[in-house]
N, C-alpha and C positions, 0 to 999 in steps of 0.2 A: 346116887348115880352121877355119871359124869356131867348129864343135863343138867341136874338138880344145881351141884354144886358151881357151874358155870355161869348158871343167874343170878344166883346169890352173889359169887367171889366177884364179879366183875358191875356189879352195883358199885364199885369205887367211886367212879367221876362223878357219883351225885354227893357221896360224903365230902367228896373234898372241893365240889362247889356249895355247899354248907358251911361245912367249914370256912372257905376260904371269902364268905358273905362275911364274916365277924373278924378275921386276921387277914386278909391280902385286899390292899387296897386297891380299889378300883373294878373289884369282881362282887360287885352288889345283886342281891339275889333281886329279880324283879318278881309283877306277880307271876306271870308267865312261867318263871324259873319256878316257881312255888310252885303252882299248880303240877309242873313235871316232877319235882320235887315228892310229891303227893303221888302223882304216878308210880315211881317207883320204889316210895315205903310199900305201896298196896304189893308191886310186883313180887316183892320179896316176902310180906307176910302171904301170901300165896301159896307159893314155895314153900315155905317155913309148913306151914298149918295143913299142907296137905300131906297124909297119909299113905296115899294110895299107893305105895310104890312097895315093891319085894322084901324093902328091909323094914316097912311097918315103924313105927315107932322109932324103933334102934337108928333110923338114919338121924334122929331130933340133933346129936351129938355132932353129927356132921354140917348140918346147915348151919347150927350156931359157931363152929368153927370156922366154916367158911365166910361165915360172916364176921368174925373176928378177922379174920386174915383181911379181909376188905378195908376195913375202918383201919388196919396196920400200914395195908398199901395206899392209903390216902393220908395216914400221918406220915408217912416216909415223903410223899409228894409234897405236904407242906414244910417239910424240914429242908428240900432241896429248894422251897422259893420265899418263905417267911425267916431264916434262920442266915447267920455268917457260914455258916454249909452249902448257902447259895453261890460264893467266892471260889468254893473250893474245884478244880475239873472234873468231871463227869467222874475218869474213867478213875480219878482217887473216889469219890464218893462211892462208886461202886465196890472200890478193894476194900474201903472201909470197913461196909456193910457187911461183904462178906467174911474180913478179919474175925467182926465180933458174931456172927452166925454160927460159921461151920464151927467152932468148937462149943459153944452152946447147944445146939443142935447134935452134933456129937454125941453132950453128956447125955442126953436126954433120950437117942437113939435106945441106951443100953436099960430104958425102962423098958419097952417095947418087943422084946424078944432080941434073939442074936444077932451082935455088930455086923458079923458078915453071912449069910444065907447062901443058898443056893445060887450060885454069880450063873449065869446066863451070858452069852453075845448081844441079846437083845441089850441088856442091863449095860452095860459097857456102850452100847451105838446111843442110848439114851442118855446117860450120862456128857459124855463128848458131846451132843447137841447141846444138852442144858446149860456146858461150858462155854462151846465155841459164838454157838447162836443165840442163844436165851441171855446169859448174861455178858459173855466178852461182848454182842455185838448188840442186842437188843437191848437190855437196858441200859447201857451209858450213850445211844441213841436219845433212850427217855429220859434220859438227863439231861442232857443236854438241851432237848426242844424246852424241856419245863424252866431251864435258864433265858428260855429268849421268849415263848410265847406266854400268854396267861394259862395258868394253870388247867380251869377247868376246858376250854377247847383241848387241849392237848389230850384230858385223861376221855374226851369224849369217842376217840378212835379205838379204846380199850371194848365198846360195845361188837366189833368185828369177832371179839373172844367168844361171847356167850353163844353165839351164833355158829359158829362154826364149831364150839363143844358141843352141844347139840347137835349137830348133823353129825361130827365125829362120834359123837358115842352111839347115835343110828347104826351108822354105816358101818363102823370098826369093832363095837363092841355088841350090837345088837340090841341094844336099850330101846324096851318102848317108851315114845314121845305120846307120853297122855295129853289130854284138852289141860289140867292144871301148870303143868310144863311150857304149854304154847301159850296160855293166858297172862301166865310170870314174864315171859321172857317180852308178849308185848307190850303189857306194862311196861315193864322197865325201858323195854326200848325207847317208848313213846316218854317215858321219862326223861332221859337222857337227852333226847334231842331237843327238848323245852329248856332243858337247863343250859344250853348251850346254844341254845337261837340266837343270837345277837342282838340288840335291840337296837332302835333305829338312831337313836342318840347317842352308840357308841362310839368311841374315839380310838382310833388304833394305838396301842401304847407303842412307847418308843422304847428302842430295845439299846 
């Protein structure tokens, strides 16, 4: 479901406040961090382990996707602030990524059933969003902040995601929001926001 997959996929800012405890200097996990840290492994194996939902079992394939995609979206975050890719401007990092995507993606499409399907108008207004707003303007946005601010406050605004996939998949698609759903998502929440408390001895870096 869209809930399901929205608590999962947007666990990022905790991997790459992990991550970035071992490679980006000056972003040390304290224990606080840890303890949130902890918060939301639990939120996610949650998630993960629970059943209950319409597709039974057959969804296992999707959390661990989404969960893959997570740990992809927080090594792309450390390549834009550990890496000479940190030099590079936003809006090239973003045509990069995309250069070596769509045609990977592409090949991979025509495992999947037919390159082109049944096109829609909806299909076309979503697309043109994905382009205009999603990536022409959203993410070389988050490029940019992750060049000036630390890493993990920046990926902590990413928690606005889960939250409102959740009430969108209520509201637009009808999904019931079970107690395991709410339970994941407060974990993680409460996760997130440990990882990203500030601690009282820190020093604002110089940008």
């Amino acid at each position: 479901s869209v809930a399901r997959a929205s608590v999962i996929f947007y666990t990022m800012p905790v991997w790459l406040a992990l991550a970035g405890h071992f490679i980006l200097p000056g972003e040390r996990l304290t224990p606080m961090k840890c303890l949130g840290l902890a918060c939301a492994v639990v939120g996610v194996a949650w998630a993960i382990l629970d059943r209950s939902g319409p597709a039974g079992e057959a969804s296992l394939t999707g959390d661990l996707l989404a969960l893959a995609g997570s740990l992809s979206w927080a090594g792309i975050a450390l390549c834009a602030r550990a890496t000479p890719f940190r030099e590079v401007r936003p809006e090239l990092q973003m045509f990069y990524q995309v250069l070596i995507s769509a045609p990977v993606l592409l090949f991979a499409s025509l495992f999947f059933g037919p390159l082109i399907r049944e096109l829609e108008p909806a299909h076309f207004l979503g697309l043109g969003f994905q382009i205009v707003i999603v990536v022409s303007a959203g993410f070389i946005i988050w490029m940019w902040l992750l060049s000036v601010y630390p890493a993990a406050n920046v990926a902590s605004f990413s928690f606005l995601s889960p939250v409102l996939g959740v009430l969108l998949g209520w509201a637009l698609l009808g999904e019931t929001i079970g107690i395991s759903i709410l339970g994941a998502l407060c974990c993680v929440g409460v996760g997130i926001v440990l990882v990203n408390r500030p601690t009282r001895d820190q020093v604002p870096q110089k940008v």
